[in-house]
PyMOL CGO cylinders between C-alpha atoms (Angstrom):
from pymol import cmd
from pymol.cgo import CYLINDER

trace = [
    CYLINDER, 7.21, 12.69, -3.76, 3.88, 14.09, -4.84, 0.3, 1, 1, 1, 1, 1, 1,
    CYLINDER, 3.88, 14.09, -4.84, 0.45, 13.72, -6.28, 0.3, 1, 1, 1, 1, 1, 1,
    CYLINDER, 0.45, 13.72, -6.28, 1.87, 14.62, -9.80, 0.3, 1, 1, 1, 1, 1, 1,
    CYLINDER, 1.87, 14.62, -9.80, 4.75, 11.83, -9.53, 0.3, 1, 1, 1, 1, 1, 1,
    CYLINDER, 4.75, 11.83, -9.53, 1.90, 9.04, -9.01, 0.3, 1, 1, 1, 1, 1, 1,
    CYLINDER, 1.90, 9.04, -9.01, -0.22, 10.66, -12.12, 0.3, 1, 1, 1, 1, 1, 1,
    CYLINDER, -0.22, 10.66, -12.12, 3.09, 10.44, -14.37, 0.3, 1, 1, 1, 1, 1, 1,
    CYLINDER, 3.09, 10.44, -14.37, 3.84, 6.66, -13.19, 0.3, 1, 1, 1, 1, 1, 1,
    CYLINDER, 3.84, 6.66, -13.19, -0.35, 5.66, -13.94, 0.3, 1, 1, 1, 1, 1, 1,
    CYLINDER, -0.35, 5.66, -13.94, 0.12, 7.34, -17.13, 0.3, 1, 1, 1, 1, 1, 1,
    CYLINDER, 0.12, 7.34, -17.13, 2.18, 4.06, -18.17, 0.3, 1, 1, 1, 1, 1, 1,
    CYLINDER, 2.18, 4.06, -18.17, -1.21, 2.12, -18.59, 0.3, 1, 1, 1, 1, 1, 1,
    CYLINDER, -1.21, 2.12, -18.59, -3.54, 2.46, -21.38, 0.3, 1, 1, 1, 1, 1, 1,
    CYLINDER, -3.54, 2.46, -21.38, -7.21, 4.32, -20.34, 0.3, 1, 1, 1, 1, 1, 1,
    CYLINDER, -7.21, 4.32, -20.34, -9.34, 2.30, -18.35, 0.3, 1, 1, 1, 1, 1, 1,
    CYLINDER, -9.34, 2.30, -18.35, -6.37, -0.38, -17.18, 0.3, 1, 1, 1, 1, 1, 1,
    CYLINDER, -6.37, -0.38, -17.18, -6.72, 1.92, -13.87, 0.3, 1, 1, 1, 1, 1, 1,
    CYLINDER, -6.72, 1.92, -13.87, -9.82, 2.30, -12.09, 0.3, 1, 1, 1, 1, 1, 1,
    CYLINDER, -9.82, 2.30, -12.09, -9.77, 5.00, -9.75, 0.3, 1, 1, 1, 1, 1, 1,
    CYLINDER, -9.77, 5.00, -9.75, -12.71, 6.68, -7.63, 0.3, 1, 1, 1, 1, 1, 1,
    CYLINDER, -12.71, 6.68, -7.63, -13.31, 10.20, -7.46, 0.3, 1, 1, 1, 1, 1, 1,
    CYLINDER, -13.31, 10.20, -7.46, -11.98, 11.98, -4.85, 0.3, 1, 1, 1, 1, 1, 1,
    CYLINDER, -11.98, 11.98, -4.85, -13.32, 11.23, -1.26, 0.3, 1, 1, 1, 1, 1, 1,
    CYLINDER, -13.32, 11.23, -1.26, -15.38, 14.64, 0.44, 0.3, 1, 1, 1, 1, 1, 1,
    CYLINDER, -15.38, 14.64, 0.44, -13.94, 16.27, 2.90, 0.3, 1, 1, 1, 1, 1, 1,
    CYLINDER, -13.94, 16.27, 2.90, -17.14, 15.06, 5.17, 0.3, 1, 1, 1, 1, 1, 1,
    CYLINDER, -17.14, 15.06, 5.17, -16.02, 11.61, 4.35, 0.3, 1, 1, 1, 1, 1, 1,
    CYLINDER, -16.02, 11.61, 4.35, -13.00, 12.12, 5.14, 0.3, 1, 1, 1, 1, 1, 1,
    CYLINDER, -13.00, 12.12, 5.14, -13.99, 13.46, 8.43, 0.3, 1, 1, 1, 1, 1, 1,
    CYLINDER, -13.99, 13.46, 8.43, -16.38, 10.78, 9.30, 0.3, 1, 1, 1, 1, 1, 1,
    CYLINDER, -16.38, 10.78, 9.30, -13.47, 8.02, 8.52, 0.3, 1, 1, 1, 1, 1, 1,
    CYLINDER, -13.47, 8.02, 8.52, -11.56, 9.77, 10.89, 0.3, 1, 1, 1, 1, 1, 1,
    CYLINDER, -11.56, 9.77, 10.89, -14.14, 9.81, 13.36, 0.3, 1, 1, 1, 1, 1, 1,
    CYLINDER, -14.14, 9.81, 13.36, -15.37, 6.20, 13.29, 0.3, 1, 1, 1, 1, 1, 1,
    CYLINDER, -15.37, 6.20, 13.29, -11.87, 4.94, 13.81, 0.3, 1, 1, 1, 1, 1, 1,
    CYLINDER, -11.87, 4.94, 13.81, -10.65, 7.62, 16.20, 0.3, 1, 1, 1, 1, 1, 1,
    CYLINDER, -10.65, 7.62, 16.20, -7.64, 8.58, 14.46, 0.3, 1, 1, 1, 1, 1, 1,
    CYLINDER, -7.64, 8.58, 14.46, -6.30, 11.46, 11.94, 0.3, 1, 1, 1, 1, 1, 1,
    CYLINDER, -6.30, 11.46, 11.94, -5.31, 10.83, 8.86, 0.3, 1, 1, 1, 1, 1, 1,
    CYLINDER, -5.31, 10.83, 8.86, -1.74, 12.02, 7.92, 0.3, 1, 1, 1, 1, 1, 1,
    CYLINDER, -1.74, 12.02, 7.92, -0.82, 14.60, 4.98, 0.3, 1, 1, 1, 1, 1, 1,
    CYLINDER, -0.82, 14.60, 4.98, 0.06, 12.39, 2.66, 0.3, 1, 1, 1, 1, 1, 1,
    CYLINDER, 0.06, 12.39, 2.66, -3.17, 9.86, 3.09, 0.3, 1, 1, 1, 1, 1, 1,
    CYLINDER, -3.17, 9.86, 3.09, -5.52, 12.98, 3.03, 0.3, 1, 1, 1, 1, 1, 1,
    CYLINDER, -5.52, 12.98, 3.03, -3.95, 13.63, -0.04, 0.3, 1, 1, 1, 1, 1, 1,
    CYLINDER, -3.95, 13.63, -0.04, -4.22, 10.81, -1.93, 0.3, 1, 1, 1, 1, 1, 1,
    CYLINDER, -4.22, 10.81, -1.93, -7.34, 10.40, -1.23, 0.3, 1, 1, 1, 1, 1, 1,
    CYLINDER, -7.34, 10.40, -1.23, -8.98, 13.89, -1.57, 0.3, 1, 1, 1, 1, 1, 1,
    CYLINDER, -8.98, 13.89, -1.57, -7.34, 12.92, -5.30, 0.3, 1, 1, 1, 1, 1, 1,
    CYLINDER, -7.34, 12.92, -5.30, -9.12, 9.30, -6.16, 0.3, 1, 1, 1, 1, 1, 1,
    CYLINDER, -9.12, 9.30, -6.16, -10.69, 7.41, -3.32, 0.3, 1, 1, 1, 1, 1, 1,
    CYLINDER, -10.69, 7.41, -3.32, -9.26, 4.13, -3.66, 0.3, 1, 1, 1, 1, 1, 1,
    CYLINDER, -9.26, 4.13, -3.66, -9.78, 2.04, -6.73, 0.3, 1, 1, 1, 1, 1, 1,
    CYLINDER, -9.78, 2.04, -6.73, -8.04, -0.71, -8.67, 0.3, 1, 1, 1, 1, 1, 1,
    CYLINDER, -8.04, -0.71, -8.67, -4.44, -0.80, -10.67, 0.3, 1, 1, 1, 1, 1, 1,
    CYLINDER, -4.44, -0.80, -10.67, -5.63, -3.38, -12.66, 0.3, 1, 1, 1, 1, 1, 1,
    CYLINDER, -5.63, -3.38, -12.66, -6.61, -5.88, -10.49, 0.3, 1, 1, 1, 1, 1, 1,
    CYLINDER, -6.61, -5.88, -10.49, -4.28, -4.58, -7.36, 0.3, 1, 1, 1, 1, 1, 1,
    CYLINDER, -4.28, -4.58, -7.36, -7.01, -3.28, -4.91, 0.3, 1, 1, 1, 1, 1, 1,
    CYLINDER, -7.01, -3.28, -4.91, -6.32, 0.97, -3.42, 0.3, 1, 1, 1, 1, 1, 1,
    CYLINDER, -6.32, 0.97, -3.42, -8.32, 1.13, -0.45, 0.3, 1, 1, 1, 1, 1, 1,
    CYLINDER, -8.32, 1.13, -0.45, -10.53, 4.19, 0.38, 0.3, 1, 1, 1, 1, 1, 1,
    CYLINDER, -10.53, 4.19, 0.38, -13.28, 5.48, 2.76, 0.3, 1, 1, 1, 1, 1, 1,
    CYLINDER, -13.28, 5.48, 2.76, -17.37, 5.24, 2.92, 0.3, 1, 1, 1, 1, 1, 1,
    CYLINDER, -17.37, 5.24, 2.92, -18.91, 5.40, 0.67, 0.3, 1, 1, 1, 1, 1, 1,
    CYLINDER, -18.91, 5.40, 0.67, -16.83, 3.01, -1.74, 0.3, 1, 1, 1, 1, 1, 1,
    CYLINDER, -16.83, 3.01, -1.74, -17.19, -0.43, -2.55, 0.3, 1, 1, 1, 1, 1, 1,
    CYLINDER, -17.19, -0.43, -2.55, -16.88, -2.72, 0.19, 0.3, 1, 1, 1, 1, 1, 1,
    CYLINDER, -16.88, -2.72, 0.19, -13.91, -4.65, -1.00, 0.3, 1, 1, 1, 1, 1, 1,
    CYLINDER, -13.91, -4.65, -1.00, -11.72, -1.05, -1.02, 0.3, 1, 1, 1, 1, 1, 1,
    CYLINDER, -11.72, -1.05, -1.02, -13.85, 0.65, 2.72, 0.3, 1, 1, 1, 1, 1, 1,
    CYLINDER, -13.85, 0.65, 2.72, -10.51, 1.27, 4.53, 0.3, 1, 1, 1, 1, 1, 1,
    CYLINDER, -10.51, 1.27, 4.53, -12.68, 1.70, 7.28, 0.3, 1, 1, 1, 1, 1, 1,
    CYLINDER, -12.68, 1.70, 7.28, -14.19, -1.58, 7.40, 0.3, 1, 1, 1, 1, 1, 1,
    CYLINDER, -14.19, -1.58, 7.40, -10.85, -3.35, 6.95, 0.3, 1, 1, 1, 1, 1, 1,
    CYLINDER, -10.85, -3.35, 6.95, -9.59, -1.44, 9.88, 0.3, 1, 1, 1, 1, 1, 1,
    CYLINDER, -9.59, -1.44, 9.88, -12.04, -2.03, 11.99, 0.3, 1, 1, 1, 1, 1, 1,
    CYLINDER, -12.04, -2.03, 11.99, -12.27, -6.01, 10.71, 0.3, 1, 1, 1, 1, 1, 1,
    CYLINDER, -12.27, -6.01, 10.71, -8.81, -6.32, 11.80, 0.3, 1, 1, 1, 1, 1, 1,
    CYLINDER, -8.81, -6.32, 11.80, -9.07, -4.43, 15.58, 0.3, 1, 1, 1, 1, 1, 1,
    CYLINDER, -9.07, -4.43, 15.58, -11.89, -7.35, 16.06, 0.3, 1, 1, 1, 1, 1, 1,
    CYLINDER, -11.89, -7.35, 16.06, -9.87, -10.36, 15.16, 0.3, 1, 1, 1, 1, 1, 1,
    CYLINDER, -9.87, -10.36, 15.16, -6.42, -9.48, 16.10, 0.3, 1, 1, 1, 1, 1, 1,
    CYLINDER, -6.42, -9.48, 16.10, -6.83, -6.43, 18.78, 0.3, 1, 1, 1, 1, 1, 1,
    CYLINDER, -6.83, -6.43, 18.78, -6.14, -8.44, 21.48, 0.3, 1, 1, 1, 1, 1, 1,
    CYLINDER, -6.14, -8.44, 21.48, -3.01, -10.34, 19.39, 0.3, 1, 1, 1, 1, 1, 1,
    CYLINDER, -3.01, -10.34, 19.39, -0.67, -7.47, 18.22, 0.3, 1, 1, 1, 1, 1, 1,
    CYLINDER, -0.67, -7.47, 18.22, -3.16, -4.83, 16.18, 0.3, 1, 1, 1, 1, 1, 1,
    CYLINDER, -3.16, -4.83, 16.18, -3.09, -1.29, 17.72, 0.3, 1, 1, 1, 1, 1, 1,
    CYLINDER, -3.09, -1.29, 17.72, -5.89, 0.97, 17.56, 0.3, 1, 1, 1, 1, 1, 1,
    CYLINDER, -5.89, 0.97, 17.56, -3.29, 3.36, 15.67, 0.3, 1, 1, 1, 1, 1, 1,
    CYLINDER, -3.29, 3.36, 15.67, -2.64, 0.79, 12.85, 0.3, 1, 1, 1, 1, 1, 1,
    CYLINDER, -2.64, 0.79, 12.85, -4.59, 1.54, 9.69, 0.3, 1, 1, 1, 1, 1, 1,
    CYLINDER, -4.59, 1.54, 9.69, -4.53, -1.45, 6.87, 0.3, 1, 1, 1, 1, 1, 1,
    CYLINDER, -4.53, -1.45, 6.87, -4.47, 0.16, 3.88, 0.3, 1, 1, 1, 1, 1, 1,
    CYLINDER, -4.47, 0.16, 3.88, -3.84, -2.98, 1.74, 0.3, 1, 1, 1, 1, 1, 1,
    CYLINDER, -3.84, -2.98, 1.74, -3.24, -6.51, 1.40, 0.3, 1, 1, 1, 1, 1, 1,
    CYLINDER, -3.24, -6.51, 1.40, 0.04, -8.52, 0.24, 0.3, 1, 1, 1, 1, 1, 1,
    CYLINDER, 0.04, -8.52, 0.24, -2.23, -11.08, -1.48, 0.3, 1, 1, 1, 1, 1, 1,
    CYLINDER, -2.23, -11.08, -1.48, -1.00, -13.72, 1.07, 0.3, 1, 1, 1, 1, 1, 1,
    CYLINDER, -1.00, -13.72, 1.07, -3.49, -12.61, 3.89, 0.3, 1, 1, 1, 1, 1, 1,
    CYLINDER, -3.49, -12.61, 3.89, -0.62, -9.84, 5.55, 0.3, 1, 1, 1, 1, 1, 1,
    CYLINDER, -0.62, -9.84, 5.55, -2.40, -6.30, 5.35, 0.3, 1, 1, 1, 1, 1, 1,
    CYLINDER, -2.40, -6.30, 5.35, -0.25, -3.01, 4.57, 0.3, 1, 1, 1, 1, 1, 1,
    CYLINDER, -0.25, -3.01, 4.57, -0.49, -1.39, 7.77, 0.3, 1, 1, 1, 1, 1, 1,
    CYLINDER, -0.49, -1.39, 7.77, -0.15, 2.38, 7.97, 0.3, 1, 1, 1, 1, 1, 1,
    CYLINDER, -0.15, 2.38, 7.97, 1.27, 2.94, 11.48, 0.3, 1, 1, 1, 1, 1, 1,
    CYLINDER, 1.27, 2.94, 11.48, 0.42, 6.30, 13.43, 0.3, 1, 1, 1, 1, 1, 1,
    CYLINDER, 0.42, 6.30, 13.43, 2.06, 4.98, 16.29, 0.3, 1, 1, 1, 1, 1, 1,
    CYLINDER, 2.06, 4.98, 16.29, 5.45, 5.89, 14.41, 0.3, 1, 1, 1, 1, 1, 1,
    CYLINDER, 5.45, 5.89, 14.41, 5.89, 9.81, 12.98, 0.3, 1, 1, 1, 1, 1, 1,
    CYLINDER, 5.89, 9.81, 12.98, 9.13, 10.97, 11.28, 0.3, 1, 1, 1, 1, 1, 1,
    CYLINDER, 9.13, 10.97, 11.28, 9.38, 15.00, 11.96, 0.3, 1, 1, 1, 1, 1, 1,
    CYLINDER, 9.38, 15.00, 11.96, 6.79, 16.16, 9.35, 0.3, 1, 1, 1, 1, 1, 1,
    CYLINDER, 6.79, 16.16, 9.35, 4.19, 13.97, 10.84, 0.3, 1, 1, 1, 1, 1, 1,
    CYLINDER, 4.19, 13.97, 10.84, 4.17, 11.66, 8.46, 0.3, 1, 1, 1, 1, 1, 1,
    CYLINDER, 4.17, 11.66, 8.46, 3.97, 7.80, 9.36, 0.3, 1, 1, 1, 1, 1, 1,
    CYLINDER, 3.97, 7.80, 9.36, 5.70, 4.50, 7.26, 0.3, 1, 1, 1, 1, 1, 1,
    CYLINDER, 5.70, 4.50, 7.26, 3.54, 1.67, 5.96, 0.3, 1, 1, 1, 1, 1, 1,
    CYLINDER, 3.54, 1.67, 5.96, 4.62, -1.66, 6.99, 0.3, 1, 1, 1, 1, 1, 1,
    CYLINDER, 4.62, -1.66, 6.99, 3.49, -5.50, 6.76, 0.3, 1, 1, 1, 1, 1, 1,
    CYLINDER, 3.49, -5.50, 6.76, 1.62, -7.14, 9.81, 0.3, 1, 1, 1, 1, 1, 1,
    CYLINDER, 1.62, -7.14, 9.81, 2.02, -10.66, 9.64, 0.3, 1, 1, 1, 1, 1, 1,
    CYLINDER, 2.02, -10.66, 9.64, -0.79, -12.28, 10.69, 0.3, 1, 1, 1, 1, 1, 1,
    CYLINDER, -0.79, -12.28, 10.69, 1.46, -15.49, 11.43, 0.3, 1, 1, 1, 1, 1, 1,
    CYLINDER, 1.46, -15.49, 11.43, 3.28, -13.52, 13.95, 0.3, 1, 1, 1, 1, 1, 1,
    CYLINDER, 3.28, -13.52, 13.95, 0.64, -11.15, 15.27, 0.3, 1, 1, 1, 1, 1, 1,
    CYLINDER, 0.64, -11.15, 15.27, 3.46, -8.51, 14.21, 0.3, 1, 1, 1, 1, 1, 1,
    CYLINDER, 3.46, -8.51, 14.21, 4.53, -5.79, 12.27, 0.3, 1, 1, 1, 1, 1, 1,
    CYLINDER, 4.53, -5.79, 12.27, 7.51, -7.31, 10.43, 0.3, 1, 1, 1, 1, 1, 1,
    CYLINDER, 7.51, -7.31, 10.43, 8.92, -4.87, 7.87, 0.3, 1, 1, 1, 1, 1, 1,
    CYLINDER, 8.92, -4.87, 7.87, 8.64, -1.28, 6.67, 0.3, 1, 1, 1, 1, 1, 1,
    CYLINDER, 8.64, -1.28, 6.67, 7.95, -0.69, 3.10, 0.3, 1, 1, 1, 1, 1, 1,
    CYLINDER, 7.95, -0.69, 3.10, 7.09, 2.78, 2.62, 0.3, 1, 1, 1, 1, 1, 1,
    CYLINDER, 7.09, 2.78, 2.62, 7.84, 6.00, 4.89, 0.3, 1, 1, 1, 1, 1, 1,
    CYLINDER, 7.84, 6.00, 4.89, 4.85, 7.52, 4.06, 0.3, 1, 1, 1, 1, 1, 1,
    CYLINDER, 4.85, 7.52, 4.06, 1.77, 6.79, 2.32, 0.3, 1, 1, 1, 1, 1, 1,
    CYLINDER, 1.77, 6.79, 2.32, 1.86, 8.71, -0.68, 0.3, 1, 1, 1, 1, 1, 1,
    CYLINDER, 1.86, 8.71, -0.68, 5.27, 6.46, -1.19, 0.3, 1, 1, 1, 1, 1, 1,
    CYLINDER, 5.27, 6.46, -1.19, 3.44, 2.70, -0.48, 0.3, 1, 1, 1, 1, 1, 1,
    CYLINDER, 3.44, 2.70, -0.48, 1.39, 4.07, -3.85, 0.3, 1, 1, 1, 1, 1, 1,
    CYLINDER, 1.39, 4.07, -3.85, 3.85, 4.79, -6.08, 0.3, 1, 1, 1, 1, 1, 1,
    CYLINDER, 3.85, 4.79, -6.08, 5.69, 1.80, -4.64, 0.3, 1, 1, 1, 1, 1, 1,
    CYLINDER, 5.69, 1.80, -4.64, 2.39, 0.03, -5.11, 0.3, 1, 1, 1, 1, 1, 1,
    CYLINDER, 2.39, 0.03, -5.11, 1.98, 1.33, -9.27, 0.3, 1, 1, 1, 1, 1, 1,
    CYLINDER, 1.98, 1.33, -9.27, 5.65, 0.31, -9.42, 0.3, 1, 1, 1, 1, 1, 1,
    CYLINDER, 5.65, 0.31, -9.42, 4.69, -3.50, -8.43, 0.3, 1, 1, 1, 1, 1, 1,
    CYLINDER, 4.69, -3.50, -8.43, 1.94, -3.36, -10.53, 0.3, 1, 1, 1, 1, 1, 1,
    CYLINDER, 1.94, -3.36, -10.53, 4.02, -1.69, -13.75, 0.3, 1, 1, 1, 1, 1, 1,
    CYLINDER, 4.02, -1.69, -13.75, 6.47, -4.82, -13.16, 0.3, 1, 1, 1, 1, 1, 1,
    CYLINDER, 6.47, -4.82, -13.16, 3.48, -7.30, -13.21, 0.3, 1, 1, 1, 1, 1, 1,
    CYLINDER, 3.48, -7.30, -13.21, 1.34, -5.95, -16.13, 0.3, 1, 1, 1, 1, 1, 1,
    CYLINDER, 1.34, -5.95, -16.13, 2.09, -4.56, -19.66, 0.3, 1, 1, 1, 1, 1, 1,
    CYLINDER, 2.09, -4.56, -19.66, 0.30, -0.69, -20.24, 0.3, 1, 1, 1, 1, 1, 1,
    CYLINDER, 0.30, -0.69, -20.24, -2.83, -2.88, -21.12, 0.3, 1, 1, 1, 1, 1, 1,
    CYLINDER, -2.83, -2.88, -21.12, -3.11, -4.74, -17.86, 0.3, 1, 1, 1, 1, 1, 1,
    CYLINDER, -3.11, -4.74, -17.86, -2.29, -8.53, -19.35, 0.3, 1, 1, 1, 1, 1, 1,
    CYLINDER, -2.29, -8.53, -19.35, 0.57, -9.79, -17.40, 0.3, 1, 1, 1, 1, 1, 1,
    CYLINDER, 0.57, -9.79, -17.40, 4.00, -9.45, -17.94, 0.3, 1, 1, 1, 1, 1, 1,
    CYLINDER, 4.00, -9.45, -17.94, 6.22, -12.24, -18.56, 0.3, 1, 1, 1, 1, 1, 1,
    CYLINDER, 6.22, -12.24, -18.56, 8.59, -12.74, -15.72, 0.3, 1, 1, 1, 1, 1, 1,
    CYLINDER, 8.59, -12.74, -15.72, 11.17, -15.47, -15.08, 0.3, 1, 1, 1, 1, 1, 1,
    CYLINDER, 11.17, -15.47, -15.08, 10.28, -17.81, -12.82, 0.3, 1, 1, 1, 1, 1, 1,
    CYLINDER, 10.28, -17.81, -12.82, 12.33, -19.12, -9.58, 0.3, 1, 1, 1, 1, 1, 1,
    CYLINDER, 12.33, -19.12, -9.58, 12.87, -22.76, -10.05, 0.3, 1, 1, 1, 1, 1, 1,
    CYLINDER, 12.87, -22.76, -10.05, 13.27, -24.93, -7.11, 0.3, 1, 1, 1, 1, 1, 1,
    CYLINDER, 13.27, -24.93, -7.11, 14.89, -27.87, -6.93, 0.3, 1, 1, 1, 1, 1, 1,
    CYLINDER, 14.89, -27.87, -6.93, 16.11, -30.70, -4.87, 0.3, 1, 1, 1, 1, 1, 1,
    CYLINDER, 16.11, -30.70, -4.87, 19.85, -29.06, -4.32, 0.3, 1, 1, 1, 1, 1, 1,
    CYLINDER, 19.85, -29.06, -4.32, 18.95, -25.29, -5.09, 0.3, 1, 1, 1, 1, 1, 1,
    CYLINDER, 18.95, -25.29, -5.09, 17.35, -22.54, -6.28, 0.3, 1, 1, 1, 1, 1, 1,
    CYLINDER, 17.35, -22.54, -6.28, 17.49, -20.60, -9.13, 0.3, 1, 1, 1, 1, 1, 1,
    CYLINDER, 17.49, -20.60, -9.13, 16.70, -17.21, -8.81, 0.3, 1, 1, 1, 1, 1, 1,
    CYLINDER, 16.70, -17.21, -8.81, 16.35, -15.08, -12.01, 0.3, 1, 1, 1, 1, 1, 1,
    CYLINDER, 16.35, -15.08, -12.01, 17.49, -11.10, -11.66, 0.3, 1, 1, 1, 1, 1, 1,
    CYLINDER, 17.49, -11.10, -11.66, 14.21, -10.15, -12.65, 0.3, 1, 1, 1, 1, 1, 1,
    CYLINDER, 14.21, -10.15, -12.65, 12.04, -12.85, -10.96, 0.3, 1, 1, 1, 1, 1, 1,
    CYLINDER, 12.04, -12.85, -10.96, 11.00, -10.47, -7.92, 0.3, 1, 1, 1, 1, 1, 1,
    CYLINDER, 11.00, -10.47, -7.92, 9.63, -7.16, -8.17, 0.3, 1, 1, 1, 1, 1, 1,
    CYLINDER, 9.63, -7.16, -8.17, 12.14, -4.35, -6.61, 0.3, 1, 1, 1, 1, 1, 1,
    CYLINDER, 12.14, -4.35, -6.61, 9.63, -3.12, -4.23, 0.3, 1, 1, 1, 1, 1, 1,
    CYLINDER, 9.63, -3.12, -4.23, 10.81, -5.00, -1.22, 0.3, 1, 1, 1, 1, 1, 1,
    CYLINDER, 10.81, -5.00, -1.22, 13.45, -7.01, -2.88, 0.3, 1, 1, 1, 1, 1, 1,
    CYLINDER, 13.45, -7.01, -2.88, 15.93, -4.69, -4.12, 0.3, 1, 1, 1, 1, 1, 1,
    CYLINDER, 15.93, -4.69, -4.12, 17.02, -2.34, -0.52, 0.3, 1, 1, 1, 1, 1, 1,
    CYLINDER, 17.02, -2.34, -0.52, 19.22, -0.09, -2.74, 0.3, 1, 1, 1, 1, 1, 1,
    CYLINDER, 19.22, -0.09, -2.74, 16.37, 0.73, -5.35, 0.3, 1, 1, 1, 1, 1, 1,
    CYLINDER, 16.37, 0.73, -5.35, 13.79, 1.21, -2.56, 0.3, 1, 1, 1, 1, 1, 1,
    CYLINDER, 13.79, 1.21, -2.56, 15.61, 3.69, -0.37, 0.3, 1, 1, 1, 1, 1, 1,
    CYLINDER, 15.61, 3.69, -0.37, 17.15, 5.51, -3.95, 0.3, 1, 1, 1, 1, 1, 1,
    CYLINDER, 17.15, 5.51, -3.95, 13.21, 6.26, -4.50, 0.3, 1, 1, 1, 1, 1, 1,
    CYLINDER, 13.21, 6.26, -4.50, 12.22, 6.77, -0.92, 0.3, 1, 1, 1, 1, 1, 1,
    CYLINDER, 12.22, 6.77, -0.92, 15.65, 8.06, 1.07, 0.3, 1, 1, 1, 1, 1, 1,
    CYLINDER, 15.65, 8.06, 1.07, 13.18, 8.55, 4.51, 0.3, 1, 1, 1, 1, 1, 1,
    CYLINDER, 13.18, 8.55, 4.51, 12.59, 4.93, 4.26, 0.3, 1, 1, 1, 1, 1, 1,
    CYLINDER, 12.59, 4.93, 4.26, 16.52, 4.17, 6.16, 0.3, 1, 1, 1, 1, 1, 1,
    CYLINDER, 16.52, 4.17, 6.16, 15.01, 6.21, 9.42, 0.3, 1, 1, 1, 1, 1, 1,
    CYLINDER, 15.01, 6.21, 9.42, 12.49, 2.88, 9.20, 0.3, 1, 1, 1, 1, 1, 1,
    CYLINDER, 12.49, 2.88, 9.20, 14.13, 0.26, 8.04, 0.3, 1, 1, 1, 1, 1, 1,
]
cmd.load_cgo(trace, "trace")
């Protein structure tokens, strides 16, 4: 996976659908670093010395200072060490994102694979816990991410129509394309990311 495969996957939306930032400084970079006592791996540097967060649509990319404040990676992270520090959040975790149900994408530097990179899971904030894996690096939980968002969205950002799970008193009906693959469909996620099986 590299810079060039996310560029060929954004290229499905017409201009202006996504919003990115230009890239972050290398001082910025540094200072993000700093302020939250960690380093960045590889694959996060790299994304982000390419666009500093932005939006896929409406699908938030976070970034570092100085950015707007609803994509400042480094506020997020440092939001979460104050609420849930003392509950489950290591100093190592970085959020990085948000499920849309309050559960930030977490990328954890307490984990490395042998090229230093480190997966991105889910931390519930139910259970005060990481609870699954859905990337093995970073530079995968965005093209992941641009894959969610190419299922939601036709190439000029209005949504996609999608069957819908229907619920009823004796069962559920579940549609084969009512859920996005990323995180639904094992076989299609670890075809696309094979490191993810050392995580999952």
């Amino acid at each position: 996976m590299t810079i060039d495969d996310l560029w060929a996957e954004l290229g499905y939306f017409a201009p202006g659908v996504a919003r990115l930032n230009p890239p972050a400084a290398e001082r910025d970079l540094a200072l993000a670093e700093s302020e939250l006592g960690i380093t960045f791996t590889r694959s996060l540097r790299t994304v982000l010395a390419t666009f500093n967060g932005g939006f896929m649509v409406s699908e938030p990319v976070l970034g570092v200072p100085p950015v707007q404040s609803a994509l400042d990676m480094v506020f997020a992270t440092r939001q979460a060490r104050t609420y849930w520090g003392a509950l489950g959040w290591l100093p190592s975790f970085v959020e990085v994102g948000n499920d849309g149900a309050g559960n930030p994408y977490v990328l954890l530097l307490d984990r490395t694979d042998p090229h230093g990179e480190s997966p991105v899971g889910i931390f519930d904030a139910g259970g005060m816990e990481v609870t699954e894996i859905v990337a093995s690096t970073y530079l995968h939980y965005v093209w992941f991410l641009i894959q969610d968002v190419k299922w939601r969205h036709l190439p000029d950002g209005k949504p996609q129509p999608r069957a819908e799970v229907v619920w009823t008193s004796k069962k559920v009906v579940v549609q084969p394309d009512a859920f996005s693959p990323w995180r639904y469909n094992e076989a299609w996620m670890l075809a696309h990311d094979p490191g993810l099986a050392r995580w999952r």
